[in-house]
C-alpha positions as CSV (number, residue, x, y, z in Angstrom):
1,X,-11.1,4.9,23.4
2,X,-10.2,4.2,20.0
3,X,-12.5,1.7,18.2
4,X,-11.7,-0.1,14.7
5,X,-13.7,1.5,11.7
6,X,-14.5,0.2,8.3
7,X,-15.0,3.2,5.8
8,X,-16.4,2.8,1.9
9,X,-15.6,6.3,0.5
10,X,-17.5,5.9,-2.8
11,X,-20.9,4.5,-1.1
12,X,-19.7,7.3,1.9
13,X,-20.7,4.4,4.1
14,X,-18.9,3.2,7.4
15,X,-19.1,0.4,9.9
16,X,-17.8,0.5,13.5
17,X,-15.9,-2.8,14.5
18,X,-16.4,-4.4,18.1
19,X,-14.0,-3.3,20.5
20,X,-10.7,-5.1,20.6
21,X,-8.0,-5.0,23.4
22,X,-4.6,-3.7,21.5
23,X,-1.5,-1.6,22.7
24,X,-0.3,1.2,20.4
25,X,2.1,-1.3,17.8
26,X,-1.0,-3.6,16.4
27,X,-1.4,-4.1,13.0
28,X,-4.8,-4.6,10.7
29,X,-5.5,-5.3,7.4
30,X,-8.6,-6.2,5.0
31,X,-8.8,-8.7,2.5
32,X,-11.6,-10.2,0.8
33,X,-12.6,-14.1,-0.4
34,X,-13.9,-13.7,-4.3
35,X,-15.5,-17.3,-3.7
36,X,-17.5,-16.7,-0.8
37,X,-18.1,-13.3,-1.7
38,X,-16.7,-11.8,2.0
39,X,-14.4,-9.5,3.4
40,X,-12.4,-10.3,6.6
41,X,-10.8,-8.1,9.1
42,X,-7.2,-9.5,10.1
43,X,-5.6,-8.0,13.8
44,X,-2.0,-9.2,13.7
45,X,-1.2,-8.6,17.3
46,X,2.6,-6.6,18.2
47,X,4.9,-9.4,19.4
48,X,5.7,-8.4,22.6
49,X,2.8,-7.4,23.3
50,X,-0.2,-9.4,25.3
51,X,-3.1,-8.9,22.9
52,X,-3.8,-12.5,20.5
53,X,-4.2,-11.9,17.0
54,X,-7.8,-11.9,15.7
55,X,-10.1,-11.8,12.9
56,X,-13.5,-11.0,11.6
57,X,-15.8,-12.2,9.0
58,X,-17.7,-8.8,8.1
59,X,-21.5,-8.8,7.2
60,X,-22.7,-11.6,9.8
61,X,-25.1,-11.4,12.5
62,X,-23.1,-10.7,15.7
63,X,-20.0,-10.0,14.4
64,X,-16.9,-10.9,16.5
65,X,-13.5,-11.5,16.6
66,X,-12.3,-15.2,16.7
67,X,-8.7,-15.9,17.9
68,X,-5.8,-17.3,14.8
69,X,-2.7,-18.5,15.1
70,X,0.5,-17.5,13.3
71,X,3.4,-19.6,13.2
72,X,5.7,-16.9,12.6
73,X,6.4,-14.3,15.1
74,X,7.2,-11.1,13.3
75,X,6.2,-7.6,13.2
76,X,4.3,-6.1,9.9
77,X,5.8,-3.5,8.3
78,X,4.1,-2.7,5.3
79,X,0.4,-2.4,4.3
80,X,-1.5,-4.9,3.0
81,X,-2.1,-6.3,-0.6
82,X,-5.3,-8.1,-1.1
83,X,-5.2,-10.3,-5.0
84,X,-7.5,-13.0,-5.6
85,X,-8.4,-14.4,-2.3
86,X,-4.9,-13.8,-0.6
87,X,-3.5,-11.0,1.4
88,X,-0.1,-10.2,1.6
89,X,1.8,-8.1,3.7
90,X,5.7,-7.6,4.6
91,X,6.6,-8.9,8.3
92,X,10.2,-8.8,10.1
93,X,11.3,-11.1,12.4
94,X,15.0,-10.0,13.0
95,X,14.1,-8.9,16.7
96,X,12.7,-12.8,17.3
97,X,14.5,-14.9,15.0
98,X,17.6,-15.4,14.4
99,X,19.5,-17.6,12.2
100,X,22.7,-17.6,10.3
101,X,22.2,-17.5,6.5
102,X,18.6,-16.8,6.7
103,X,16.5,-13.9,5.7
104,X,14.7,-12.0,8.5
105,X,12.1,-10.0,6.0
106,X,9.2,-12.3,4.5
107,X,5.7,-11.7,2.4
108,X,3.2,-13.1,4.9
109,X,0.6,-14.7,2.6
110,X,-2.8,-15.2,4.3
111,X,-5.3,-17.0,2.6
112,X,-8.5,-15.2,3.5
113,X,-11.3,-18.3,2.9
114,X,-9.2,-21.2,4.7
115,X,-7.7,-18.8,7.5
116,X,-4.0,-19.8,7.3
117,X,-0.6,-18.7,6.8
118,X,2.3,-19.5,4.1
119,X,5.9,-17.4,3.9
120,X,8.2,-16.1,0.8
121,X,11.4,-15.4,2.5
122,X,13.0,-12.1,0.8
123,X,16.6,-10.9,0.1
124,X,16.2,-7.4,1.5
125,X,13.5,-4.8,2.0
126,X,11.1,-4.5,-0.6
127,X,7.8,-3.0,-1.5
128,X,4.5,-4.6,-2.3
129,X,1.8,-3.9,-5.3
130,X,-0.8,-5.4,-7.3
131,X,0.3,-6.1,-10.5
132,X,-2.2,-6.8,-13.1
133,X,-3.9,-9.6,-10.6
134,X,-0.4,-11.2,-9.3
135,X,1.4,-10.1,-6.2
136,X,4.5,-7.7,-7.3
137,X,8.0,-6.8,-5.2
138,X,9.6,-3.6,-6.3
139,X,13.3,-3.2,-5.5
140,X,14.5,0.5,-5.9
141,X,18.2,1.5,-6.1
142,X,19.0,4.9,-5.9
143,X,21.8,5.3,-8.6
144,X,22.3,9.3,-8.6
145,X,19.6,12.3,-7.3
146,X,17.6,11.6,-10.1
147,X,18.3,8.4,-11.6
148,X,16.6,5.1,-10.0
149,X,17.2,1.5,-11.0
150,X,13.7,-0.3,-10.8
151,X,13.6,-4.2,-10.2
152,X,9.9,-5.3,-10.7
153,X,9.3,-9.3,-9.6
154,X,6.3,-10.1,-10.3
155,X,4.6,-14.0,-8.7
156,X,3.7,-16.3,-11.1
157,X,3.3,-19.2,-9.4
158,X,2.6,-18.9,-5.3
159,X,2.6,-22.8,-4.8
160,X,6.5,-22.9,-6.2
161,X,7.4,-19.6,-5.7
162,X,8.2,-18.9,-9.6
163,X,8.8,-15.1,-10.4
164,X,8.9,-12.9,-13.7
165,X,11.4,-10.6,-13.0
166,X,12.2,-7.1,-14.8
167,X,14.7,-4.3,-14.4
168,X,14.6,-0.7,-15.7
169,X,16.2,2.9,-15.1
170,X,13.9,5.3,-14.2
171,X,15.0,9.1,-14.8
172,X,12.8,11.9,-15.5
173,X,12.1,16.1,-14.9
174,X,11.8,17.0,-11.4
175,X,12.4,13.1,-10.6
176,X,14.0,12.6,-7.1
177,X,13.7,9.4,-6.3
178,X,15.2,10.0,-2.5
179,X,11.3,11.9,-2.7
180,X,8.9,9.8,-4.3
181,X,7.2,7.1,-3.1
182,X,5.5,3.9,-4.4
183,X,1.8,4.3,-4.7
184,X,0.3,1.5,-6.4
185,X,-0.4,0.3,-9.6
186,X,-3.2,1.5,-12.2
187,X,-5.7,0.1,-13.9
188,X,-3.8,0.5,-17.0
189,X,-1.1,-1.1,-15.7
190,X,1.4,2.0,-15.1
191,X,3.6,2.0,-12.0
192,X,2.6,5.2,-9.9
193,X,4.8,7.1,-7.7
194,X,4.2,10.7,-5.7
195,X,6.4,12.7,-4.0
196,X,5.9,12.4,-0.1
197,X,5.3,16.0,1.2
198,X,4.0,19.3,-0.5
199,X,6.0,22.1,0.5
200,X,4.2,25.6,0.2
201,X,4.8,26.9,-2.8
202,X,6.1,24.7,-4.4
203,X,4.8,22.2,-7.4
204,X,3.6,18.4,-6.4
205,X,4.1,15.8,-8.8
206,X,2.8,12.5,-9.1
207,X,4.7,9.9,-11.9
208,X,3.2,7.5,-14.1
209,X,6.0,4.4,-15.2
210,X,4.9,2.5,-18.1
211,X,6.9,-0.8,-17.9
212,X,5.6,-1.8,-21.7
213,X,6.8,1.3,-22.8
214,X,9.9,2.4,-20.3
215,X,8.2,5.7,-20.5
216,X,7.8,8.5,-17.2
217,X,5.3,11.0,-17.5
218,X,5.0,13.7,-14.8
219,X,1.4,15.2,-13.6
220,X,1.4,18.1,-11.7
221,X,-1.6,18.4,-8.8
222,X,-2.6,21.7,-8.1
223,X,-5.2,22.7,-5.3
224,X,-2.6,22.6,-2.2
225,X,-2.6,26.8,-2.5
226,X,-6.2,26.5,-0.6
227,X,-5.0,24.7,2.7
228,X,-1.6,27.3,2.9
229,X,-1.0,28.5,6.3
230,X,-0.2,32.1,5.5
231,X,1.6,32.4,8.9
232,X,4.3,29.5,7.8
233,X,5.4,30.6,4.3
234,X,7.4,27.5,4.1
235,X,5.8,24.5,5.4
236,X,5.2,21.2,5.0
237,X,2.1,18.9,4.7
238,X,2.4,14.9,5.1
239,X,0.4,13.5,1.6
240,X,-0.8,10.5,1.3
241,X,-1.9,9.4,-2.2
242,X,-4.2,6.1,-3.2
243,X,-4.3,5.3,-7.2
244,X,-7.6,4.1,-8.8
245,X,-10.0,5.6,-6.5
246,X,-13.6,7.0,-7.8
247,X,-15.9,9.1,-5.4
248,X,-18.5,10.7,-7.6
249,X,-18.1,11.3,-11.5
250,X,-19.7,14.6,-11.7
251,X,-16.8,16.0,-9.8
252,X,-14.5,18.2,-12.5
253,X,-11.2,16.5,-11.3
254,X,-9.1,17.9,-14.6
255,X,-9.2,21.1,-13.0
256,X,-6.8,19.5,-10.3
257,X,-4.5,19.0,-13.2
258,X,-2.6,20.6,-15.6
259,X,-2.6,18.1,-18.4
260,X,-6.5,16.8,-18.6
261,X,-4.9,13.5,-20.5
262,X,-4.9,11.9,-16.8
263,X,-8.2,12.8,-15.8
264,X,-9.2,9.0,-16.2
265,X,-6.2,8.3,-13.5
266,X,-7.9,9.8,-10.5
267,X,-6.1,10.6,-7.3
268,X,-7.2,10.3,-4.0
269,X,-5.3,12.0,-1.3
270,X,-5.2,12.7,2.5
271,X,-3.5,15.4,3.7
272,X,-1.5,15.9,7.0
273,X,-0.5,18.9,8.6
């Protein structure tokens, strides 16, 4: 029986949820209220399924899920953005709502203190980041094998839907943007992307994109030799890679990279055989 867990790596602290009825296509996300001060647990039940969708207000005595409604019926396919007392998450309704002329794909916003739901309808598929406090849409265009056109929109005003919008070429060493992947955003406010699978000896990179600057810099991690299978020369491992994330200062992360210049950026990753 699988049972909902909330993990905090830096405290290395974990909390088990109460049991919740869901079939395998169920989606969950966390978001957190800076005016009250608490974090919420948000089940957005599959569609089709027969489960409700659900949510919890962590930290109080006899925690339990209460029922929500949704008004829109779609299917989230992205993971969640928490900024400033909103979470925001990409749903998809073209299996349950059709209409000529109108855009299946939308940023559910979910306000986490008042419990309800507002849409931004979307053009075409899209992915999600925290820009410097405001919700940010990255559109990525392929041009060649390594050259990407980068459309950053980034939400200035939720209420009337007013966007900043911004559009560079990105093209750099080892670059392949059919490869990389959209991490996140970092504290100094450079766009990060990592390739999506290490392949035994081979390099890993993970790119910094400063939008101030329209520069791309190229880290290389190193470290993946240790978890080699020596009886699949050439195989791959799944990585997933989180920006910004601390576990213990003491630890001498700059050995993990070649240029020690990035050591403030650290990396977390999970790896998946």
């Amino acid at each position: 029986m699988a049972m909902p867990v909330i993990c905090n790596p830096k405290a290395g602290l974990h909390e088990t949820l109460p049991y919740i009825n869901r079939c395998r296509k169920s989606y969950s996300f966390f978001g957190f209220d800076p005016i009250s001060k608490k974090c919420k647990a948000l089940f957005m039940a599959y569609p089709s399924g027969p489960d409700d969708h659900r949510i919890m207000t962590l930290g109080t005595r006899g925690m339990r899920w209460r029922k929500i409604k949704c008004s829109l019926i779609h299917e989230g396919v992205s993971q969640g953005v928490s900024i400033n007392g909103v979470l925001y998450y990409l749903g998809d309704t073209s299996a349950y709502e059709v209409s000529e002329g109108k855009s299946t794909l939308a940023i559910v916003c979910f306000d986490v203190r008042a419990e309800n739901f507002k849409f931004i309808y979307l053009e075409s598929c899209c992915e999600l980041i925290n820009y410097k406090g405001k919700l940010g849409v990255i559109y990525r265009d392929n041009i060649t094998d390594d050259t990407m056109e980068l459309c950053v929109w980034v939400l200035e005003d939720v209420e009337k839907q007013e966007w900043s919008k911004y559009a560079y070429i990105l093209k750099g060493d080892n670059f392949f943007p059919e490869y990389v992947s959209v991490v996140g955003v970092i504290s100094t406010g450079e766009i990060m992307f990592s390739m999506a699978d290490y392949i035994s000896k081979q390099p890993f990179y993970v790119f910094y994109f400063n939008l101030e600057r329209k520069t791309l810099q190229r880290v290389e991690i190193q470290g993946f030799g240790e978890y080699r299978d020596t009886s699949r020369p050439n195989y791959h491992m799944k990585a997933h890679v989180f920006s910004d994330h601390i576990d213990d200062l003491n630890v001498n992360y700059p050995k993990l990279l070649k240029s020690s210049i990035y050591a403030p950026r650290l990396i977390c990753f999970s790896l998946k055989f």
